[in-house]
N, C-alpha and C positions, 0 to 999 in steps of 0.2 A: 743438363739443366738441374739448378738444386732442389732440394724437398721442396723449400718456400717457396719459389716460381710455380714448381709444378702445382701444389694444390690453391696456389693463388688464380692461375690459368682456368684450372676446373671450374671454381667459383665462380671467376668473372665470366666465364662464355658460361653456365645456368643462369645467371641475373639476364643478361644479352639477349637469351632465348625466354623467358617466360613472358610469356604473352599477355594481353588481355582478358579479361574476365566473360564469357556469354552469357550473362546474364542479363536481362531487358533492363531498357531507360527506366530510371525510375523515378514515377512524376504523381508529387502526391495529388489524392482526389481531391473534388472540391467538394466543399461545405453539404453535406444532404442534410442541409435546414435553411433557414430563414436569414437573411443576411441582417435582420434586426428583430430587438426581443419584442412579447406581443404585446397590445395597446388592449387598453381599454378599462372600465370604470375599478376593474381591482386591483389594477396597476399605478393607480393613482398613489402621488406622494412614494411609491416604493422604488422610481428610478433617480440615479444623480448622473454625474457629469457623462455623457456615452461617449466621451474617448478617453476619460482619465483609467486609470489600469491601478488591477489590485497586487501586482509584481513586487511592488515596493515597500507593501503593508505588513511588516512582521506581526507573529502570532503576541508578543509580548505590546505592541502598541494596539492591537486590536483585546483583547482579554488584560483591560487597564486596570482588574484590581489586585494585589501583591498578594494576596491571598489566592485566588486562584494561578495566577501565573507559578506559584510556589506547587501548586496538587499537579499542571502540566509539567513543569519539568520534571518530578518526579518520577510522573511517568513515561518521560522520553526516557529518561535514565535507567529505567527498572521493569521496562514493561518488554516482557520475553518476547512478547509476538514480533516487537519491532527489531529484540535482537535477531533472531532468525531468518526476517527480511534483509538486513544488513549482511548475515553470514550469506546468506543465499547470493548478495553481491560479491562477495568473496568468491565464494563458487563459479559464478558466473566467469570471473574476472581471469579463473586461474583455466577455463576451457577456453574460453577466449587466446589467452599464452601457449594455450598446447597445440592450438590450431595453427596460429601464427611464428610456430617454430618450424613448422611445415614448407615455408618460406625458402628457409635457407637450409643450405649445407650442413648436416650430422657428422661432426668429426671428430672421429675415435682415435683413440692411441693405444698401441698394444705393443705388446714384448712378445717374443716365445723362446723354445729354449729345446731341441729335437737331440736326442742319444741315439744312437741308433749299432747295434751291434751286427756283424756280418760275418758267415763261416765261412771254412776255407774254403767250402766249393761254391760257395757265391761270390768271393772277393775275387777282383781283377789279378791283384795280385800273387794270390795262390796263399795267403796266410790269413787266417782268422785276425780281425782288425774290426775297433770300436771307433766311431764318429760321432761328433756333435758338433751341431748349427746352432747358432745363436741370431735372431731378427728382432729388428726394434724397428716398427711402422706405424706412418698415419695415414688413415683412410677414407673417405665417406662411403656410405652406403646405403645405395637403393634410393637414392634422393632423386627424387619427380621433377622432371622440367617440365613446369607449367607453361604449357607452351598454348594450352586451351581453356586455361584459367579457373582448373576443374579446385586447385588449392587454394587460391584468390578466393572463392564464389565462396568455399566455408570457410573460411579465413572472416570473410565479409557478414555471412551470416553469424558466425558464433561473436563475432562485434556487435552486431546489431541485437541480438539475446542480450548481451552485455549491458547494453544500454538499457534496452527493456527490463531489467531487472532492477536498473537502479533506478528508472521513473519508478517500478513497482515500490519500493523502499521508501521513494517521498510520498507516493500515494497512500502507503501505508502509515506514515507517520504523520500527514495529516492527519488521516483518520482517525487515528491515533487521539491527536488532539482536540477534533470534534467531538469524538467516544465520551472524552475525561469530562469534559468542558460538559456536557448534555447529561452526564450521568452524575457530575454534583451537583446541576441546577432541579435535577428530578431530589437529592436527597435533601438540598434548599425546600423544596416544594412540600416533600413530603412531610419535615420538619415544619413546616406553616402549616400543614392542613393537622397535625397532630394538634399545634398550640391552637389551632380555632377552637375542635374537638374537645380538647383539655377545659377550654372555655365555657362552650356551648355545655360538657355536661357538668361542670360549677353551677352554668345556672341555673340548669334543668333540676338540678336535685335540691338545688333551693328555693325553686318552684315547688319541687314534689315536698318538700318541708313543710311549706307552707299549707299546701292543700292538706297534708295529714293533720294539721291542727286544725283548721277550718273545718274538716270533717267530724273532728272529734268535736268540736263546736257545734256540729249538725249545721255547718254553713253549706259545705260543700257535698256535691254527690261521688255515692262509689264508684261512677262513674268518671268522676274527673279524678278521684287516686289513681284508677287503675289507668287511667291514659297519662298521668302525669307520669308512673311508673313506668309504661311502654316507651317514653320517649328518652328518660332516664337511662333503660337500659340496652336502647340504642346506641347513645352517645357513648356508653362505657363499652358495647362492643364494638364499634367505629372507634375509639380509645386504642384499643388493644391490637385494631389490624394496623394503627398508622402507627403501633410501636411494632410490629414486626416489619413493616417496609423501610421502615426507616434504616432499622437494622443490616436487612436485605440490601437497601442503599450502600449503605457504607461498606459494605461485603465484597459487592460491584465494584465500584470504586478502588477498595484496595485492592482487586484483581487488578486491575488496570493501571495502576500506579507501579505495580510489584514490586509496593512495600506497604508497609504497615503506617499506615495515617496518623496525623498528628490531628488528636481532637480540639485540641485549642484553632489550630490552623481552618480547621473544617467548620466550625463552630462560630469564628471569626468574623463571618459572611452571613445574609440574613436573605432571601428573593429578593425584598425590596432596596438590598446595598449594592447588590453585583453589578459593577460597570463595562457597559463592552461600548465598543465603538460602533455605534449607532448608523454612522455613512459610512458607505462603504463603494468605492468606485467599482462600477459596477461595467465599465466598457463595453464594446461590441462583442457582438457573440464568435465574430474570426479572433477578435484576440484573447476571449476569454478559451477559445477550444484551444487555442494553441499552447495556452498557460497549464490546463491541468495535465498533472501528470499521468491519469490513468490516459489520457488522449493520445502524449506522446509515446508511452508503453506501447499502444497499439499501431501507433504507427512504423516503431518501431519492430517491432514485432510484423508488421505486412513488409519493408525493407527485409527482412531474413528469409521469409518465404522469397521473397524476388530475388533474392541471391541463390539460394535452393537453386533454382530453376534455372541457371545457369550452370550449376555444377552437376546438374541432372543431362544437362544439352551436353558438357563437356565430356559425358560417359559413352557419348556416340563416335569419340573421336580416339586414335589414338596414343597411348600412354608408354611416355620414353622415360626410362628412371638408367641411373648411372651408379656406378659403385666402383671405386677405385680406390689405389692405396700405394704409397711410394716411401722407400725402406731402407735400411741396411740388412746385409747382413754379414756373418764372420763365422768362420771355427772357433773361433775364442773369443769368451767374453770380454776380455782385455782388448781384445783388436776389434771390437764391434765398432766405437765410434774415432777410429784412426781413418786415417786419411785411404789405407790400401783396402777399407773393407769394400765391398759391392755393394752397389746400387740397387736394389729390387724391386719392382712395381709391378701393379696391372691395371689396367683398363678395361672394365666392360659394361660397355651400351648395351639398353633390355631394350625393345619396340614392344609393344603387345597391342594387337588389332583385334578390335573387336567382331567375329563375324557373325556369330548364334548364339544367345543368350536365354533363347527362349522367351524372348519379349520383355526380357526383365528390365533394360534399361527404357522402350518405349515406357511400361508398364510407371517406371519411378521419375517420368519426366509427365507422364498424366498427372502421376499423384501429387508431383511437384507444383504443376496448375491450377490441381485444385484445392489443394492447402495456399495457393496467393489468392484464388477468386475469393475463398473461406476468411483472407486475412485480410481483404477491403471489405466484405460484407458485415466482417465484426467491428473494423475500423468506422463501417457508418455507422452502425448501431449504438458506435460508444459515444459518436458526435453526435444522435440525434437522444441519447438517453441524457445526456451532459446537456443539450439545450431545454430540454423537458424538466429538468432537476432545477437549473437556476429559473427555468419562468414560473415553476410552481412557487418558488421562492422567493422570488420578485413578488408574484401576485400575493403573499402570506404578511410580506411585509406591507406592500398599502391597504393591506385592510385590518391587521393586527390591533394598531394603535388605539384606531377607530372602535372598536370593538372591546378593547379593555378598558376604555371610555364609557362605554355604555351599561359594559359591567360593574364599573366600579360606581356608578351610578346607580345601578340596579342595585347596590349592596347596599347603598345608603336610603335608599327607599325603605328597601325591606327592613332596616335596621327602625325607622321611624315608626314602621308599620305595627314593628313589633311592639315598639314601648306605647304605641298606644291600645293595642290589644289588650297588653297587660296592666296598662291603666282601667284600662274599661270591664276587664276579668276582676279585676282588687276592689273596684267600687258597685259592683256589682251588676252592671250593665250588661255585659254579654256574656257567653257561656265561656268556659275552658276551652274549648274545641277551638275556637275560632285565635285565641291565645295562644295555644299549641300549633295550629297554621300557621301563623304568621311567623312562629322559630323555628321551624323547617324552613321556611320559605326563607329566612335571612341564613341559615346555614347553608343549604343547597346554593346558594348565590354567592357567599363566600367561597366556598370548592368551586365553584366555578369560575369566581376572579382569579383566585388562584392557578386554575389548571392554564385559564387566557395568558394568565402573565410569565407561566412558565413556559407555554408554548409560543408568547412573544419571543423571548430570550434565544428560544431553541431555534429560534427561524433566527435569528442574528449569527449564532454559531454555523448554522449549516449553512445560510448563505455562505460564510468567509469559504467554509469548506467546497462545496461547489463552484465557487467560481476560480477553485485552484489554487487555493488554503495562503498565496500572497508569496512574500520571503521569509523562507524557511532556515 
C-alpha cells in the first residue's frame, strides 16, 4: 500500500467513526413577557404600525441631520471601546478555529538522520563498524475519534461564544451610537440653558442699573438694590456653572468620538434644529426581542452552555485517540526516496475507560447543568429587561410632546407675566419683589422647557436604541 493510500485510509475510517454530538435538543424558550406592549392613557399617540419592523431603519436615515451623523461616524471610527469589541471578535473567532481543528487529522512530517557507532565486541561481525539510518515520515498524532461527540459539543460551544461575541460588538456599537447621539443633545442643551442665563443676567443687571439710579433718586428702597443684586449675582453664578458644563460636555463627547471635535461642526446644530425621525416602527415585542442583539448574545450564549453539557456527558464514555505514521527509510541519504528503500510504519490505537475519577466528571456535568439552568435564567431576564426598556419608552414618547406643549406655554405665560410686573414696578404700582418673582418664575420655566425638550429628543434616541438600534 503507498503513503497516500495509507494515510488517506486513516482519515477516511476517523470521519466514518465520529459520531454524534450528546448534547440535549436545543429548543429556545418562550417569550417570559407579554405577547403585546402595554395599553393605556401614556401610551397614547406613542405606538405606530405593530407589525412594520425597525430592521430596515439605518442609523443615518433615523439621525437626519449631517451635522450629527458627521460626530457618529466619528465615533464609530475612533471610539476605542468599540475597537476592543471588534478585537474581542477576533479573538473569539481564532478559539473558535482552534476548537475546530480538533475535528480532523494533525499531520506532521518529519526527517531523522541516526549514526550510530559499534565496538568490536558488540559487532556481529567481530570489527568495530559505524552505521547510519536515514527516515523521512508522515504521521498523525493522538487524534480523538469522536465517536461520542465530546470534540463536536466544544467545537459547538466555542461557535456559539463566537457568535455571542459579535451580537456583543453590534450591541456595543449601538450603544455606541445612542452614547454620541444623547451626549451632544445634553451639550445642545446645555449650550441653551447657558444662552438663556447669558440673557436673563443682561437683564437682571439692567434691572439692578436701574434701581441704583432710582435709589440715588430716593425712588427706590435699599431694599430693592440689595434684592436686585441678589438676583444679579445668581444669574452670574448660574453663568459660570453652565460654562463649565458645557466644557465638561464637549470633553465627553470627544471621549466618545476618540478624536478631537470639530467646533464649527458641533456648533452647527442648535436643540431646537436637530432632526431625528420621529416614527419609528415600533413592531411586536417577539420581533422586536429577536432583533436586539444583546438578546441574541444571550441566546447565544445559553446554545454554548447546552453544548457544555454534552461534552460533560461525553466524559462518562470512553476516549480512542490514534497515532500513526508511515515512512521511508535508507542507509543512505541518496537511497532514501529510490525505489529499494523500506517502507516503515506504525500503528497505535489508545482506548482509555474511565473507571474512578473521584466524582470529577459527575462533578463537571452538574456544573455543566447548572451554568445552562443560569444561561436561560439570564436569557429571561434580558427579554423581560428588553420588554421593560421599550415600554418605558413607548410610554415617554406619548406623553413627551404633550408635555413640552404645556411647557412651552408655561414659558410664555411667565414671559407676559413678567413684562407686566416690570411694567407695574417702573410706574410705580407694585413693589420690586413681586418683579423679581415673576423673572424667576420665567427662568425656572425656561430650564425647564429646555431640560422637556432635551429629554424629548433623548427618548427618540433610546427608543431607536432599545428596539434593536435597526440596520446597522
Amino acid at each position: 500500500m503507498s503513503l497516500s493510500k495509507t494515510l488517506l485510509t486513516v482519515t477516511a475510517t476517523a470521519a466514518l467513526l465520529a459520531g454524534c454530538t450528546m448534547a440535549p435538543d436545543y429548543k429556545r424558550p418562550d417569550l417570559a413577557v407579554s405577547a403585546e406592549w402595554p395599553q393605556g392613557q401614556a401610551y397614547a399617540g406613542g405606538m405606530s404600525d405593530p407589525q412594520a419592523s425597525i430592521s430596515a431603519v439605518t442609523w443615518q436615515s433615523f439621525f437626519q441631520s449631517p451635522q450629527m451623523q458627521q460626530i457618529i461616524q466619528t465615533a464609530l471610527e475612533n471610539n476605542r471601546d468599540l475597537r476592543v469589541a471588534a478585537l474581542r471578535v477576533e479573538q473569539a473567532r481564532a478559539v473558535y478555529r482552534v476548537e475546530r481543528s480538533a475535528l480532523v487529522p494533525s499531520v506532521n512530517a518529519g526527517g531523522s538522520m541516526t549514526r550510530q557507532g559499534v565496538p568490536e565486541n558488540a559487532s556481529m561481525t567481530g570489527q568495530e563498524m559505524t552505521t547510519s539510518t536515514y527516515s523521512a515520515n508522515v504521521g498523525i498524532t493522538a487524534f480523538e475519534l469522536d465517536l461520542f461527540g465530546r470534540v463536536r459539543s466544544m467545537n459547538e460551544k466555542a461557535l456559539q461564544e463566537y457568535f455571542a461575541t459579535e451580537e456583543a460588538q453590534s450591541a456595543a456599537r449601538i450603544a455606541l451610537i445612542a452614547e454620541t447621539a444623547n451626549a451632544y443633545l445634553t451639550y445642545l442643551a446645555d449650550k441653551k440653558l447657558l444662552t438663556i442665563t447669558e440673557d436673563t443676567l443682561k437683564a437682571q443687571q439692567e434691572s439692578y442699573n436701574l434701581i441704583v439710579r432710582r435709589h440715588d433718586l430716593g425712588i427706590s428702597s435699599l431694599l430693592d438694590l440689595e434684592q436686585a443684586r441678589t438676583s444679579v449675582e445668581t444669574a452670574r453664578a448660574n453663568r459660570v456653572r453652565y460654562i463649565r458644563l458645557v466644557a465638561q460636555d464637549r470633553n465627553a463627547l470627544e471621549l466618545l468620538m476618540g478624536a478631537k471635535s470639530d467646533e464649527a461642526a458641533l456648533d452647527a446644530l442648535t436643540l431646537d434644529t436637530v432632526e431625528l425621525a420621529e416614527i419609528l416602527p415600533v413592531g411586536l415585542p417577539s420581533a422586536v426581542m429577536l432583533e436586539r442583539p444583546d438578546i441574541r448574545q444571550a441566546e447565544h450564549t445559553l446554545q454554548a452552555a447546552n453544548a457544555n453539557i454534552g461534552a460533560a456527558r461525553a466524559a462518562f464514555f470512553p476516549t480512542i485517540s490514534l497515532t500513526g505514521s508511515a515512512g521511508l527509510a535508507s542507509e543512505s541519504l541518496s537511497d532514501l526516496f529510490k525505489s529499494g528503500s523500506s517502507l516503515a510504519w506504525s500503528f497505535v490505537p489508545q482506548i482509555t475507560v474511565p473507571i474512578f475519577s473521584g466524582g470529577r466528571n459527575v462533578a463537571n456535568l452538574d456544573n455543566a447543568t447548572a451554568t445552562q439552568k443560569i444561561a436561560v435564567a439570564q436569557y429571561d431576564k434580558a427579554i423581560q429587561t428588553a420588554f421593560r426598556e421599550v415600554s418605558d419608552e413607548l410610554a415617554a414618547r406619548g406623553t413627551y410632546t404633550e408635555q413640552l406643549a404645556a411647557q412651552t406655554a408655561l414659558v410664555t405665560a411667565a414671559g407676559n407675566a413678567y413684562k407686566i410686573s416690570r411694567a407695574r414696578y417702573e410706574q410705580g404700582i407694585d413693589s420690586y419683589l413681586n418683579a423679581l418673582d415673576s423673572q424667576r418664575q420665567l427662568y425656572n420655566a425656561q430650564q425647564s422647557e429646555i431640560a422637556v425638550q432635551q429629554e424629548r429628543l433623548v427618548n427618540f434616541v433610546t427608543l431607536y436604541k432599545v428596539l434593536g438600534g435597526g440596520k446597522n
